[in-house]
C-alpha positions in Angstrom: 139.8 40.7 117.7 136.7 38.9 119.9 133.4 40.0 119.5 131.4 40.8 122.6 128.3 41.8 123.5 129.3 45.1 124.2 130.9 45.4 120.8 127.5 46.0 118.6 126.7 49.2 120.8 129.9 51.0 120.7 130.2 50.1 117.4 126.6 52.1 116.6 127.8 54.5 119.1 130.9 55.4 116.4 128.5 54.9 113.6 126.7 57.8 114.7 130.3 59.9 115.4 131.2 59.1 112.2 128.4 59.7 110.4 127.8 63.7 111.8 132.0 63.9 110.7 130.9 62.8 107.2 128.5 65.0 106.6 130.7 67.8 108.0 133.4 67.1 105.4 130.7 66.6 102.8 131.3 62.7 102.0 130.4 59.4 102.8 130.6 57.9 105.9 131.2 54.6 103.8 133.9 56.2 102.4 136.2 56.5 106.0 135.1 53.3 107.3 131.9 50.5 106.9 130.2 48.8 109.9 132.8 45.7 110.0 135.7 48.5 110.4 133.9 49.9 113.5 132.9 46.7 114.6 136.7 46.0 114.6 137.7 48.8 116.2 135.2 48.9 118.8 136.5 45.0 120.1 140.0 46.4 120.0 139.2 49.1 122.0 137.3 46.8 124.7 140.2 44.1 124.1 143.6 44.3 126.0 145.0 46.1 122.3 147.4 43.2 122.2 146.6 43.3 118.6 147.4 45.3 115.9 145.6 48.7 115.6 142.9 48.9 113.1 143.2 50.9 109.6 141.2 53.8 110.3 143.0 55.1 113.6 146.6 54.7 112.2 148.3 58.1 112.7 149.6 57.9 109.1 146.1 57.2 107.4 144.7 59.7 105.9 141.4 58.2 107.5 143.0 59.3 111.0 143.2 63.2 110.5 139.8 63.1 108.8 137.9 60.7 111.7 139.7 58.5 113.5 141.2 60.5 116.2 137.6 61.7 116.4 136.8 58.5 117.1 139.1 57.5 119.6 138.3 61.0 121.6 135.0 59.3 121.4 136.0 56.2 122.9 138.1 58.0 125.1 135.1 60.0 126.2 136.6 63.4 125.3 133.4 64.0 122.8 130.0 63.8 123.5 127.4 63.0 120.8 123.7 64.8 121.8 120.1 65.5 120.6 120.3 68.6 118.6 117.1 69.4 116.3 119.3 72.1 114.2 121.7 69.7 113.2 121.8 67.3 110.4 121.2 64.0 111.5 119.2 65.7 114.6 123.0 64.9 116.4 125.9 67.1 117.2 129.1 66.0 118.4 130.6 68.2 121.0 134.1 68.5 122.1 134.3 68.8 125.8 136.8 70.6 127.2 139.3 69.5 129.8 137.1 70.7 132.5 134.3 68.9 131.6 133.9 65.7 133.1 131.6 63.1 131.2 130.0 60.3 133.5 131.1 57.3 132.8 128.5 55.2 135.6 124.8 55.3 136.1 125.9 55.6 140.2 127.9 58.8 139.2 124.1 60.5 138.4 122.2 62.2 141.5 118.7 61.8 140.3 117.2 63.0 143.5 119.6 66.6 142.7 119.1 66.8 138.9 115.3 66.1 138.5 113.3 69.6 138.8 110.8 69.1 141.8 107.1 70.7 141.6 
């Protein structure tokens, strides 16, 4: 799988994802996948996915039911990771449901609408 620019920040991206499932099943994130793993999944995901699919989001992994469909929801944009001081890490991951509707451009964001004015 080719590394692109754009690899390095999804793959920190599912770091983060991976590291607030971890701690929610009470091991380490090292222990369901290491920074190369993500790396590699994050290039297949921006690839066409002519290639094989990566360890960790094979449905008959163990490492799938415990994170990897997580992680391809988060890919797929059907989870949202957010500032949280409560939460360990000071990150929750959210589910959103099908009604919710992520952005997924900068151009999509009314700034003039969503900034309070004095």
């Amino acid at each position: 799988t080719k590394l692109d620019e754009r690899t390095a920040p999804l793959a920190s991206l599912l770091a983060i994802a991976l590291r607030v499932r971890a701690n929610e099943l009470d091991i380490a994130p090292s222990m369901i996948a290491n920074r190369n793993e993500l790396e590699n999944l994050a290039a297949w995901y921006l690839s066409d996915r002519d290639e094989s699919m990566p360890d960790i989001i094979l449905p008959s992994g163990w490492k799938y039911s415990v994170a990897g469909e997580m992680l391809l929801s988060v890919l797929a944009g059907r989870y949202s990771l957010c500032a949280k001081a409560e939460a360990p890490y000071g990150v929750a991951l959210v589910p959103l449901s099908p009604s919710d509707e992520a952005l997924t451009s900068p151009d999509q964001i009314d700034l003039a609408h969503d900034v309070p004015h004095n």
